[in-house]
DSSP file (Angstrom, degrees, kcal/mol; ACC not computed):
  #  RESIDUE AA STRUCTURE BP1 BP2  ACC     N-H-->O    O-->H-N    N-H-->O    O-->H-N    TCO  KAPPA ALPHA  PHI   PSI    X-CA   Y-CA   Z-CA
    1    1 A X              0   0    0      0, 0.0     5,-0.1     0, 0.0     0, 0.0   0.000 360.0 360.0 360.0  39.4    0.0    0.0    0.0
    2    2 A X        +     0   0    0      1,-0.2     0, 0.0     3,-0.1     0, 0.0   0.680 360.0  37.6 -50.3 -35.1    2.8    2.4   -0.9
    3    3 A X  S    S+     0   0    0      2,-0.0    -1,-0.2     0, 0.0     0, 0.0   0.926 106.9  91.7-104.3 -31.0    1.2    4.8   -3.2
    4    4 A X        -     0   0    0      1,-0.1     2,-0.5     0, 0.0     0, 0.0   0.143  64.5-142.4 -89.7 176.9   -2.0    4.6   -1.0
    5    5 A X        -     0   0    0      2,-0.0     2,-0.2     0, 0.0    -1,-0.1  -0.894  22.6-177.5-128.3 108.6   -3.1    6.8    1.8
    6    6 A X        +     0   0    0     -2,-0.5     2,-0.2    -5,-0.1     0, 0.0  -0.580  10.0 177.2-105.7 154.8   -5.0    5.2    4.6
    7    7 A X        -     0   0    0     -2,-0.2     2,-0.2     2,-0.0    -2,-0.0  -0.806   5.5-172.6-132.8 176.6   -6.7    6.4    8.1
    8    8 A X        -     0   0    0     -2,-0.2     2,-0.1     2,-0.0    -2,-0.0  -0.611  13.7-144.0-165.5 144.4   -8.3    4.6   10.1
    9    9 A X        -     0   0    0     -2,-0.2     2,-0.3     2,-0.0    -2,-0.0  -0.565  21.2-172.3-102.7 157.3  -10.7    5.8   13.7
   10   10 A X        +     0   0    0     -2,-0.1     2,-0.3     2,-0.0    -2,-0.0  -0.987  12.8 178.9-152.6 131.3  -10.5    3.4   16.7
   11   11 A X        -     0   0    0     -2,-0.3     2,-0.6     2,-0.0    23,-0.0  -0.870  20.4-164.1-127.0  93.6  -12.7    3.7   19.9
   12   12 A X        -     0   0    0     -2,-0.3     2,-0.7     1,-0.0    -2,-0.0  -0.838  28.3-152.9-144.8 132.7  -12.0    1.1   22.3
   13   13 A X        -     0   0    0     -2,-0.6     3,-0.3     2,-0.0     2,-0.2  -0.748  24.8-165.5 -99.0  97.1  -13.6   -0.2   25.1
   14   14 A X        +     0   0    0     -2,-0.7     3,-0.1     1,-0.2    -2,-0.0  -0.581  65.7  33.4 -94.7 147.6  -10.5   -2.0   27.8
   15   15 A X  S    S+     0   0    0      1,-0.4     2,-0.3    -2,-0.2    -1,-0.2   0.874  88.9  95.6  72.9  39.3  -11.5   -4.2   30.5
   16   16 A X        -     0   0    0     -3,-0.3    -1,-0.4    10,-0.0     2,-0.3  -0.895  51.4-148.6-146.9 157.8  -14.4   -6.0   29.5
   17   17 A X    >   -     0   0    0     -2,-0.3     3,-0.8     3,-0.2     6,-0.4  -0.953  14.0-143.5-136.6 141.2  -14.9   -9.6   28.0
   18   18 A X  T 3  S+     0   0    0     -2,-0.3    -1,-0.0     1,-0.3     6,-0.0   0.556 104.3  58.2 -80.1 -15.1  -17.7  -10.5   25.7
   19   19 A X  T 3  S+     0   0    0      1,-0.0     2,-0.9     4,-0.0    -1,-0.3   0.656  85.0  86.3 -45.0 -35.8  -18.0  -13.8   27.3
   20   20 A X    X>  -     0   0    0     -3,-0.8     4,-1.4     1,-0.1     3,-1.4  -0.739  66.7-160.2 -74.5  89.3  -18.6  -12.1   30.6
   21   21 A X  T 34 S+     0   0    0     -2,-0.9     4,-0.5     1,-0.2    -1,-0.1   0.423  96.7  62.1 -61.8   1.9  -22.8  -11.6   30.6
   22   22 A X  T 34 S+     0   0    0     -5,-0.1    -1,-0.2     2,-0.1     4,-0.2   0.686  95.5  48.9 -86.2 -42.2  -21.8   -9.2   33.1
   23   23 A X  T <> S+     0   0    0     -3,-1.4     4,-2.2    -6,-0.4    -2,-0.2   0.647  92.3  93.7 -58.2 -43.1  -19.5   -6.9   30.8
   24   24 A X  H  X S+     0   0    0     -4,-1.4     4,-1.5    -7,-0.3     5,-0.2   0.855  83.1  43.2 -24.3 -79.6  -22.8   -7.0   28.3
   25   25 A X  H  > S+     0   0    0     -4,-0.5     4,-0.7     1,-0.2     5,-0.4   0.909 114.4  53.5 -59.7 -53.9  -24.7   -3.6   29.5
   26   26 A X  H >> S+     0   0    0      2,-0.3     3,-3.1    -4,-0.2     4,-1.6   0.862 112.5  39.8 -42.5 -59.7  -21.4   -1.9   29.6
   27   27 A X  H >X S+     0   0    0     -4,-2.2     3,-6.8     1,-0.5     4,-1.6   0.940 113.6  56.3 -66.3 -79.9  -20.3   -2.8   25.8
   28   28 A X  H 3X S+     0   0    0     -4,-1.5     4,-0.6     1,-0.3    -1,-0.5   0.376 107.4  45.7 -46.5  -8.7  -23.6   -2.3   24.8
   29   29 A X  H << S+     0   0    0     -3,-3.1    -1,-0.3    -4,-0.7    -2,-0.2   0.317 114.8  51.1 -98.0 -13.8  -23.7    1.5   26.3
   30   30 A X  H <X S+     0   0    0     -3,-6.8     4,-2.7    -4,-1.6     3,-0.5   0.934 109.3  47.5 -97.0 -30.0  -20.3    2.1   24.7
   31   31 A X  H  X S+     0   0    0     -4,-1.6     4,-1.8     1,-0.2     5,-0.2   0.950 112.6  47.5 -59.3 -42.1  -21.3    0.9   21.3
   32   32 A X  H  X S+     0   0    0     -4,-0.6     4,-0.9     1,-0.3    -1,-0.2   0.831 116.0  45.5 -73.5 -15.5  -24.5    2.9   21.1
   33   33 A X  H >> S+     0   0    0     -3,-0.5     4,-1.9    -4,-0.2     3,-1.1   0.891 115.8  45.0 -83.1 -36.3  -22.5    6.0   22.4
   34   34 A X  H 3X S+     0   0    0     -4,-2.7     4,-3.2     1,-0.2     5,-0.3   0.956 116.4  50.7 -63.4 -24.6  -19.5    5.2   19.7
   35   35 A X  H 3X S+     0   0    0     -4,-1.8     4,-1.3    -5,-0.3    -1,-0.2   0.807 111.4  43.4 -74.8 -31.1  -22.6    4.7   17.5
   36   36 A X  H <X S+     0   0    0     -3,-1.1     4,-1.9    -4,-0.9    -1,-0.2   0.914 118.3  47.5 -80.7 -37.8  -24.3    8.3   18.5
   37   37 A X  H >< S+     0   0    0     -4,-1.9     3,-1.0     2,-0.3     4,-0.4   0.991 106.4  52.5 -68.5 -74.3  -20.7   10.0   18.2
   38   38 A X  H >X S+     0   0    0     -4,-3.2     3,-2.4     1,-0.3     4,-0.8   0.856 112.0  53.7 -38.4 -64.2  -19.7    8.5   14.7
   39   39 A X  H >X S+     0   0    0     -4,-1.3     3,-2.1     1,-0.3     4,-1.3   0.843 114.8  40.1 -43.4 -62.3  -23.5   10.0   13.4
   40   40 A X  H << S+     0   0    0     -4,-1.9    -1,-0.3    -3,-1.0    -2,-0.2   0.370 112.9  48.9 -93.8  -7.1  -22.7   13.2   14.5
   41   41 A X  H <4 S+     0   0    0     -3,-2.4    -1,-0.3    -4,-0.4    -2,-0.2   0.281 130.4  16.8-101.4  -7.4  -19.3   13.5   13.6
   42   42 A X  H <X S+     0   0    0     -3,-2.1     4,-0.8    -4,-0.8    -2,-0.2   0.439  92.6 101.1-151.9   6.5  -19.8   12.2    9.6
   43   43 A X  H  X S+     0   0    0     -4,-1.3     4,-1.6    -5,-0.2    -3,-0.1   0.980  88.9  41.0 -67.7 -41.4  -23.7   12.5    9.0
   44   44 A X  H  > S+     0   0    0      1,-0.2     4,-2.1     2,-0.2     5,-0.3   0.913 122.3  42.2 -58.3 -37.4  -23.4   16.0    7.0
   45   45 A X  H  > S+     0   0    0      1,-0.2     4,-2.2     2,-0.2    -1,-0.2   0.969 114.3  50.0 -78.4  -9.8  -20.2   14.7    5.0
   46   46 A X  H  X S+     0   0    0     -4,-0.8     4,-2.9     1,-0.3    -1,-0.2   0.921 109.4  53.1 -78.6 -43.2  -21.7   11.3    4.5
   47   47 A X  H  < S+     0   0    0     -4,-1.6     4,-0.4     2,-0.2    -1,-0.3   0.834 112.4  44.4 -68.7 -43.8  -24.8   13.1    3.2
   48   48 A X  H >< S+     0   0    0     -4,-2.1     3,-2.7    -3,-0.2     4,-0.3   0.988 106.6  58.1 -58.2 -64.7  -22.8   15.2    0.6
   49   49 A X  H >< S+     0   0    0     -4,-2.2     3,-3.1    -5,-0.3    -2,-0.2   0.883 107.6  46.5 -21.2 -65.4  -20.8   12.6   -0.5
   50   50 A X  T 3< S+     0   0    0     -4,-2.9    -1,-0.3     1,-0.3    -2,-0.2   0.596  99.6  64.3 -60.1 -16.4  -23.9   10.8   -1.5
   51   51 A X  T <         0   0    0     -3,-2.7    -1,-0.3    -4,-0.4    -2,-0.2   0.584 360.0 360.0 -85.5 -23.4  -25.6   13.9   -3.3
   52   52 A X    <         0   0    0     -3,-3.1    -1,-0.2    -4,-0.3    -2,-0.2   0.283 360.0 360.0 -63.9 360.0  -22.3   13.5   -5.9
C-alpha cells in the first residue's frame, strides 16, 4: 500500500470480555454511544458525498 493513503478511527472499550454476561450492559452503552458520536461526527459529510 505504498502509493495509497490510509486512516483509520478506533474507539475502544479495555476491560471487559464478551464472554462475561456481566460486561454485556457496559459494551452495549459504549457501542451505542460510539454509534451516537460516529452520526454526529460524519452525518453531514456522508450526506454530501452521496448527493455526488
Amino acid at each position: 500500500m505504498e502509493d495509497n493513503v490510509t486512516s483509520r478511527i478506533k474507539h475502544q472499550l479495555d476491560g471487559v470480555d464478551v464472554s462475561n454476561k456481566q460486561d454485556w450492559q457496559k459494551m452495549n452503552e459504549f457501542l451505542i454511544d460510539s454509534a451516537i458520536r460516529m452520526d454526529k461526527a460524519f452525518r453531514k459529510r456522508i450526506s454530501q458525498i452521496n448527493r455526488n
